[in-house]
C-alpha positions in Angstrom: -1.1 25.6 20.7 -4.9 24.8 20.1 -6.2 24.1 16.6 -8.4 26.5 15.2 -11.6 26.6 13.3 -11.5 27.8 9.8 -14.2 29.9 10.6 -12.1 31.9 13.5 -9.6 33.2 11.7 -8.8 35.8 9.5 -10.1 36.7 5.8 -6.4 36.2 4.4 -5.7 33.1 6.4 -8.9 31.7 5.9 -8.2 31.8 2.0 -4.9 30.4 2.4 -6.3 27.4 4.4 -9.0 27.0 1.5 -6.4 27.1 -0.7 -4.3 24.5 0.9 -7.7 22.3 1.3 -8.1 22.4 -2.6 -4.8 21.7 -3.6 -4.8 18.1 -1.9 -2.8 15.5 -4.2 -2.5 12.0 -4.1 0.2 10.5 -5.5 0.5 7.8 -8.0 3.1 5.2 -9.2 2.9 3.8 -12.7 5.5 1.3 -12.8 6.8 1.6 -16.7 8.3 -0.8 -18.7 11.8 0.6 -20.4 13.3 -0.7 -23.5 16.9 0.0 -23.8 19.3 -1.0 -26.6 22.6 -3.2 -25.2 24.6 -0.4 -24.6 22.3 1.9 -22.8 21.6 -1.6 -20.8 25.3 -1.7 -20.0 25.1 2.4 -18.4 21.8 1.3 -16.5 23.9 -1.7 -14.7 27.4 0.4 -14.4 25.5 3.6 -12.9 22.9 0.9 -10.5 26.5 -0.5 -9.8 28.4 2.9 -8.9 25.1 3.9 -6.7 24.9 1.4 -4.3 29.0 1.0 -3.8 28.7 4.5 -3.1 25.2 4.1 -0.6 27.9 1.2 0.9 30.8 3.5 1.3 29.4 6.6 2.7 27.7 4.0 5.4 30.7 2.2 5.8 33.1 5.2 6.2 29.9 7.8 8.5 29.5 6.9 12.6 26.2 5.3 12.8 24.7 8.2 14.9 25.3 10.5 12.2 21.6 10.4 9.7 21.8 14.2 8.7 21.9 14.5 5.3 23.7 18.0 4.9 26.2 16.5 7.6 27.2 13.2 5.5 27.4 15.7 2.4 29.9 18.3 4.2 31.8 15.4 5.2 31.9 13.3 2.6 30.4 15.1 -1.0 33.9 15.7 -3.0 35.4 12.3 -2.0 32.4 10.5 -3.3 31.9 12.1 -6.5 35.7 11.7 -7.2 35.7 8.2 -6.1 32.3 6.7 -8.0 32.2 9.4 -10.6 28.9 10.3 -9.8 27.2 13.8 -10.5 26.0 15.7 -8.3 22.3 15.1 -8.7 23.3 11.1 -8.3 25.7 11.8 -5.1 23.1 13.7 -3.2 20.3 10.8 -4.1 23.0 8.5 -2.8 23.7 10.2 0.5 19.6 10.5 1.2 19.4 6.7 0.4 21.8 6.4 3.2 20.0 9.0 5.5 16.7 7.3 5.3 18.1 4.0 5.4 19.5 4.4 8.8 16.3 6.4 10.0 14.2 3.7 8.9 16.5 1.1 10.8 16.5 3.1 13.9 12.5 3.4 14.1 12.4 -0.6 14.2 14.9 -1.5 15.8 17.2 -2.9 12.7 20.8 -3.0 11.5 20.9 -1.4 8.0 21.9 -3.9 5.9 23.6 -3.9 2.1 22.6 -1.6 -0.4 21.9 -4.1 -3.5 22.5 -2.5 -7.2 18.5 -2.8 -7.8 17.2 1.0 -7.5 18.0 4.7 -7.8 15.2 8.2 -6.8 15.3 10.6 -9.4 14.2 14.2 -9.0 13.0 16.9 -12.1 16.8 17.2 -12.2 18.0 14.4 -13.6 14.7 12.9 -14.8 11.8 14.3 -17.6 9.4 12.5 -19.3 8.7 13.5 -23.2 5.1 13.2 -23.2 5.3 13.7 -27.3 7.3 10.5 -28.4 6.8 8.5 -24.9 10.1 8.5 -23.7 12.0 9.6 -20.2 15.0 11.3 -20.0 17.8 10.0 -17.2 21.1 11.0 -16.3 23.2 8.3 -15.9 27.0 7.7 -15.0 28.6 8.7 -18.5 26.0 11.4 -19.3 21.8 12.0 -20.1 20.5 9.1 -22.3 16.4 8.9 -23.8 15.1 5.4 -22.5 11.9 4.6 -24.8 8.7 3.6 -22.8 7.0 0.4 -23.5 2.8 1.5 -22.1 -0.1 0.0 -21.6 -3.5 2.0 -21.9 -4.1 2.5 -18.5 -0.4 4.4 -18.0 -0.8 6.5 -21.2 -4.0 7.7 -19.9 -2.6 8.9 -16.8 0.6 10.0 -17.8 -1.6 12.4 -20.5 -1.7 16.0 -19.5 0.3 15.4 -16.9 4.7 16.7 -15.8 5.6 14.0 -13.5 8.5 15.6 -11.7 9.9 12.5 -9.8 10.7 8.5 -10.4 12.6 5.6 -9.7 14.5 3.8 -11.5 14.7 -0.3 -11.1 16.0 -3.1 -12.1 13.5 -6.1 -11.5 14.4 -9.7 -10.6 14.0 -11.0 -13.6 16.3 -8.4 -15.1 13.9 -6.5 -17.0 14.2 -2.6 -16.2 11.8 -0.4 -15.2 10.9 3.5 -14.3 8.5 3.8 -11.7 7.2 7.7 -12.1 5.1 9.3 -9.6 2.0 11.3 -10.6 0.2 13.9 -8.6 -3.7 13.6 -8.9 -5.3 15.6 -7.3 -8.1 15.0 -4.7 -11.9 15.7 -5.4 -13.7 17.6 -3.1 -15.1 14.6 -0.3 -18.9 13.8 -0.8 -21.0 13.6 2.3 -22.4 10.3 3.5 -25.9 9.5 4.2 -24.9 5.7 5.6 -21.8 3.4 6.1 -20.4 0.6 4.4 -19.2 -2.1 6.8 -16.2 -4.0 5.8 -15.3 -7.3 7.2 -11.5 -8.9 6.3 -10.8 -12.3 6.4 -9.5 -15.2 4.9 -12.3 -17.5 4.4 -14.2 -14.1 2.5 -11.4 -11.7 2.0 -14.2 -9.4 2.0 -17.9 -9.4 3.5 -19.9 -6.0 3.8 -22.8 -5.3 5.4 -25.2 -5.1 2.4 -24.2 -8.8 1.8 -21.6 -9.0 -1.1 -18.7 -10.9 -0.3 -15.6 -12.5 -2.0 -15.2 -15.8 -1.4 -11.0 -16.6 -0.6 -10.7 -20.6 -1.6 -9.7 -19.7 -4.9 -6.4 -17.9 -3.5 -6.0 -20.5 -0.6 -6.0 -23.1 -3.6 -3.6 -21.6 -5.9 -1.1 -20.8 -2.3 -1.9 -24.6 -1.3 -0.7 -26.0 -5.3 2.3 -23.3 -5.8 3.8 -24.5 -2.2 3.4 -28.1 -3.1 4.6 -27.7 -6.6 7.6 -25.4 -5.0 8.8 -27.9 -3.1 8.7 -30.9 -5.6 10.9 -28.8 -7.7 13.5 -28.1 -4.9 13.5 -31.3 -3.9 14.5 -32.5 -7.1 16.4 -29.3 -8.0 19.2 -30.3 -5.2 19.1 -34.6 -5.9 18.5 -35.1 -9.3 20.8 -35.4 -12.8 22.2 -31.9 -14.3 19.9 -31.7 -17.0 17.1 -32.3 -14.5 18.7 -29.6 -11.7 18.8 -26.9 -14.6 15.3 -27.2 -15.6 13.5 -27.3 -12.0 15.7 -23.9 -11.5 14.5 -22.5 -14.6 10.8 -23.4 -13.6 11.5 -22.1 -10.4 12.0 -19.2 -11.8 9.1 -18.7 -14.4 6.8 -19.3 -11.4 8.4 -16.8 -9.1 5.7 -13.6 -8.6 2.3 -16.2 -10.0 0.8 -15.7 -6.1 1.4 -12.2 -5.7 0.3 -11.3 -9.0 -2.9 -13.2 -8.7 -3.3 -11.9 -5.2 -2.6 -7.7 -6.2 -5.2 -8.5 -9.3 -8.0 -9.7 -6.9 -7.3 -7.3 -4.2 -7.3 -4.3 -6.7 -10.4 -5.8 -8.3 -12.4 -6.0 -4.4 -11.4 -2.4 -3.8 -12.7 -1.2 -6.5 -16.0 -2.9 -6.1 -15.9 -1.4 -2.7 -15.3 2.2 -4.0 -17.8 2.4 -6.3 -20.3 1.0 -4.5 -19.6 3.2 -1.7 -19.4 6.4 -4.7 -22.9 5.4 -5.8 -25.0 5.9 -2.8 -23.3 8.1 -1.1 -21.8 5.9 1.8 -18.2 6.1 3.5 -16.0 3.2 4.1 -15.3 1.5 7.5 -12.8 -1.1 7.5 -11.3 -2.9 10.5 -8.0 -1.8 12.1 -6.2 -5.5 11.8 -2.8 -3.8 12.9 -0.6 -6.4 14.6 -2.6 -9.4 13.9 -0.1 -11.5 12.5 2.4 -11.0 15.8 -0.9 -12.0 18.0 -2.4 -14.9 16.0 1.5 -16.0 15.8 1.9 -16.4 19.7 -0.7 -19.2 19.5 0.3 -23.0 19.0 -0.4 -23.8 15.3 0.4 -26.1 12.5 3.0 -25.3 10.0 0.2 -25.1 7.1 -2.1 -22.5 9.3 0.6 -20.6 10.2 1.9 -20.1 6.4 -1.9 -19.2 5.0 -2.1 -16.8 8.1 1.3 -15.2 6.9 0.1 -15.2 3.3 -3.0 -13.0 4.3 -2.7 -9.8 2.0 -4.8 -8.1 4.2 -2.9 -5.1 4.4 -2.7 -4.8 0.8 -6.3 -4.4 0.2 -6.3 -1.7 2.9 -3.8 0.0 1.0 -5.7 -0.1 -1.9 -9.0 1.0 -0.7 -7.8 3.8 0.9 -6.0 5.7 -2.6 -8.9 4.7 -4.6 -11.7 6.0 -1.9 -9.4 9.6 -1.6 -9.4 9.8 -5.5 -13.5 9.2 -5.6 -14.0 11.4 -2.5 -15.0 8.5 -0.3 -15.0 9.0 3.2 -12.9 5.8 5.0 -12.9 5.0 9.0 -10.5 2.3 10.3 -12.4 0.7 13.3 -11.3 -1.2 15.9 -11.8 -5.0 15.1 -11.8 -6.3 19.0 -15.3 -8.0 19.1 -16.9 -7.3 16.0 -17.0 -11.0 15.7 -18.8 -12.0 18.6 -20.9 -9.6 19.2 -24.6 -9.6 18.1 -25.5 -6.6 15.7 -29.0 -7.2 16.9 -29.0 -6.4 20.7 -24.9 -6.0 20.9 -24.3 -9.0 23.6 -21.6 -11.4 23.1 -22.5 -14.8 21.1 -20.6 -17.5 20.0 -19.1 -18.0 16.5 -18.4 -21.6 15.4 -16.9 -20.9 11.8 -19.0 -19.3 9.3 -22.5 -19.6 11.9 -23.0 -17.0 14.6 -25.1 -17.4 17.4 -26.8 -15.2 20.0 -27.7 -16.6 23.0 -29.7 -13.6 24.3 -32.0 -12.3 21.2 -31.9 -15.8 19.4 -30.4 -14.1 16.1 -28.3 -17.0 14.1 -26.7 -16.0 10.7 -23.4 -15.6 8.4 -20.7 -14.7 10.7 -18.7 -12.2 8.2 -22.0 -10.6 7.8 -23.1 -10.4 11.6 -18.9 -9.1 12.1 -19.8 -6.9 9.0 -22.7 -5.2 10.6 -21.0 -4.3 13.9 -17.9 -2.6 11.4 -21.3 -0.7 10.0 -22.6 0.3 13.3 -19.1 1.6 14.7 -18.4 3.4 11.4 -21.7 5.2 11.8 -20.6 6.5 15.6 -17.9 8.6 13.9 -19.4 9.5 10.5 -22.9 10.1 11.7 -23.2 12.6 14.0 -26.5 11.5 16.0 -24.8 7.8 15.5 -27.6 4.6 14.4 -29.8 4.4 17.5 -27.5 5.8 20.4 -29.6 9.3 20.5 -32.8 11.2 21.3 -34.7 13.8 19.5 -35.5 17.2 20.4 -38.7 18.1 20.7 -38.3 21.7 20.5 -40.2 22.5 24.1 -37.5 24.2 26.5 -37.9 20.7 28.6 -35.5 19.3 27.2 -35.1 16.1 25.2 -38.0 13.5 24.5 -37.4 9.7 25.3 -35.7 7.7 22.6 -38.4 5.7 20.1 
């Protein structure tokens, strides 16, 4: 079956096609702090607990080729709610926990491994949030208990107005518990483009775009570089030295554990903004590069141990991730393009150069400059082919004779 134009089909159709147009979401996870007394501590653990032994049961006692949900329930629903006491609600989250495990397992080629006591999905069944004292209600394995909220500004203002209908409940390494509640926003209508926005990744700028701005990446390679060397002073003497001395380096261990991806989230949330509001105040959309698979390709080459771990480190996908739910909510247009050459080829006169670090060279039109910024430019120009319709320079204009089309300026 074809697709067809909006414009070809019927009045009723065509409203209902509007109508799903307009009612676009994106969903949003605001990751919120609970604050439980002791004993409703001790129900969070014992229903975690009684969860995952049944998400362990039903894939210990299922064939592996079974991943149908309503066929694990009509097998297996009454034995697992009389053998983990769960209720109903909580039995069918554990049998989809199951279900998607395996999917997700067979799609990469996995084993599904064990189901730790750390999470549980909730649905509007067994989870509201009271908007009016800032507290979420939870059923849990001896009954429904009111968790209170511990918010920051920026999860109060997007939790106001708002009926979140679905959320997660966690318990983080540190032991600290959480609700993660999703919100649907939904989408504004996309603006149109008059230009493009080149985007260049990398690790020496984790951004460079084509009007010049850049972010410069030693400060993250530095606090990797001092975290590893600090890591591995504290291990070494975590395993040799006195008691004493073994506790502490554990305990610092521990206080440092999430410093690098904290620091790296904050800075790639703070570049994607940037990038999205820039783009928001011209108009302009978004091209990125398409760095899919880069890590198993730069991994085949011979490298040193220290390469390969800041290679590995590169939150590149991260940013992409970001960019791309912040441009949606400000109606920014965003084009992944493919990254093969953008590096060596001249924006200029689009023959291959040479790139010897942070210089690029062209060999044929002389041009010599910041490589992120030549690579940058070449995003720009690809980004332009597909959001442009006449492209940068690839066209011709029309002079409006019947001869046909005038030679390009």
């Amino acid at each position: 079956m074809g697709w067809a134009s909006p414009n070809s089909l019927c009045p009723s159709t065509r409203r209902k096609h509007a109508d799903r147009l307009t009612a676009m979401e994106q969903v949003l996870t605001l990751v919120c702090q609970l604050q439980p007394t002791n004993d409703e501590a001790w129900h969070i653990d014992a229903t975690l607990q009684a969860f995952a032994e049944a998400c362990t049961y039903i894939h210990a006692t299922m064939p592996l080729r079974i991943v149908n949900v309503m066929r694990m329930q009509a097998m297996l629903y009454y034995d697992v709610r009389g053998r983990f006491g769960l209720s109903s609600n909580l039995a069918q989250q554990a049998f989809r926990r199951v279900s998607g495990s395996r999917k997700s397992a067979q799609a990469h080629g996995h084993e599904v491994k064990a189901f730790e006591p750390t999470s549980i999905q909730y649905d509007q069944r067994i989870f509201s949030f009271i908007a009016r004292d800032w507290h979420v209600s939870l059923t849990l394995l001896h009954g429904r208990v009111h968790l209170a909220l511990r918010l920051g500004n920026y999860q109060r203002g997007k939790l106001k107005g708002h009926q979140p209908t679905s959320a997660q409940l966690c318990q983080h390494a540190a032991g600290s518990y959480a609700i993660h509640i999703q919100v649907k926003e939904p989408l504004p209508p996309p603006q149109t483009p008059t230009e493009v926005l080149g985007v260049d990744l990398g690790r020496t700028d984790i951004a460079h775009t084509s009007d010049g701005a850049h972010w410069d990446g030693g400060a993250i390679r530095r606090c990797r570089d001092h975290y590893v060397r600090m890591r591995a002073g504290l291990q070494r003497k975590a395993s040799k030295g006195t008691r004493s001395t073994r506790r502490r380096c554990r305990q610092l261990l521990d206080r440092l554990s999430g410093h690098e991806r904290r620091l790296q989230r904050h800075t790639n949330h703070v570049i994607a903004k940037t990038l999205v509001e820039t783009a928001q105040a011209k108009p302009s959309a978004l091209a990125l590069e398409d760095l899919t698979g880069i890590r198993q390709r730069i991994n085949q080459q011979p490298r040193g141990t220290t390469e390969r771990r800041r290679g590995n480190s590169w939150a590149f996908f991260q940013l992409r991730q970001f960019v791309t739910y912040k441009a949606a909510l400000a109606g920014v247009a965003l084009y992944l393009v493919p990254a093969a050459y953008t590096s060596q080829m001249c924006h200029r006169c689009l023959h291959l150069g040479s790139r010897q670090g942070k210089r690029f060279a062209c060999d044929h039109c002389g041009y010599t400059g910041d490589a992120d910024c030549n690579a940058a430019q070449n995003i720009k120009i690809l980004g332009e082919q597909v959001s442009l319709p006449r492209g940068p320079w690839v066209h011709s204009f029309w002079s409006g004779e019947p001869s046909g089309l005038l030679e390009s300026p």
